[in-house]
C-alpha positions in Angstrom: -20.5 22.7 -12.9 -18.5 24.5 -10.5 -15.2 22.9 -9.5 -15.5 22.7 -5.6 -11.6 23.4 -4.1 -10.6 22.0 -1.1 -7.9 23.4 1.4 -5.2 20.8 2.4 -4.9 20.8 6.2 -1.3 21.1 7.3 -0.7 20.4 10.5 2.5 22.4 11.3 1.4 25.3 10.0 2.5 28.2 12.0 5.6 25.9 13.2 8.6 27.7 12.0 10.1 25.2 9.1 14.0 23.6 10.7 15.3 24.8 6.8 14.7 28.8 7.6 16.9 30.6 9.3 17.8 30.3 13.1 20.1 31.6 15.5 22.4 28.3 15.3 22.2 28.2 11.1 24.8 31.3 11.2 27.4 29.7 12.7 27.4 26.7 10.6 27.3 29.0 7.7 30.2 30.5 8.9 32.0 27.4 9.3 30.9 25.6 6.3 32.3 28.5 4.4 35.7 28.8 6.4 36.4 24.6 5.1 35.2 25.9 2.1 37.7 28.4 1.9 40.4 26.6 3.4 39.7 23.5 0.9 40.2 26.2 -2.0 43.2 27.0 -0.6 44.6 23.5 -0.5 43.5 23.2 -4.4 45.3 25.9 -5.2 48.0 25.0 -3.1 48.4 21.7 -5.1 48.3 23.2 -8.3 44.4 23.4 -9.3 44.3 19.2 -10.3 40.7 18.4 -10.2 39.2 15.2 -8.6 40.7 15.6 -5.2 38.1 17.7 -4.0 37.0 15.6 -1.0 40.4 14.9 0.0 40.8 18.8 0.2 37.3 19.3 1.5 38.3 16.3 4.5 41.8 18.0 5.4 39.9 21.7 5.5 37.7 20.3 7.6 40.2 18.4 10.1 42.3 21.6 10.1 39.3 24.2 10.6 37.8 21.9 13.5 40.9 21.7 15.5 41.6 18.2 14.7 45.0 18.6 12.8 47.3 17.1 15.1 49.9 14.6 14.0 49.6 11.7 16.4 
């Protein structure tokens, strides 16, 4: 016997998947990798001691986005 195969219908086919690239995925690229950079920079900055990589990922962040002011 024959094995009969059946095609799935997917209903967004053709629809460009949100994951590929776009014209706005560039620029968050670029800024992701500018924190990413900048929270390097405060590891190394603070001698290399691992486990305070979100507190350096947070500050990167705050300084990159403008929001470093002291209140």
């Amino acid at each position: 016997m024959k094995k009969q195969l059946f095609k799935k219908e997917r209903p967004n086919e053709g629809v460009p998947d949100a994951t590929q690239g776009s014209q706005e995925t560039p620029g968050v690229d670029d800024l992701q990798a500018c924190i990413a950079h900048r929270a390097y920079e405060l590891y190394e900055q603070e001698g290399c001691c691992h486990g305070h990589d979100l507190d350096h990922w947070l500050q990167a962040e705050q300084e990159v986005l403008g929001g470093d002011q002291k209140s």
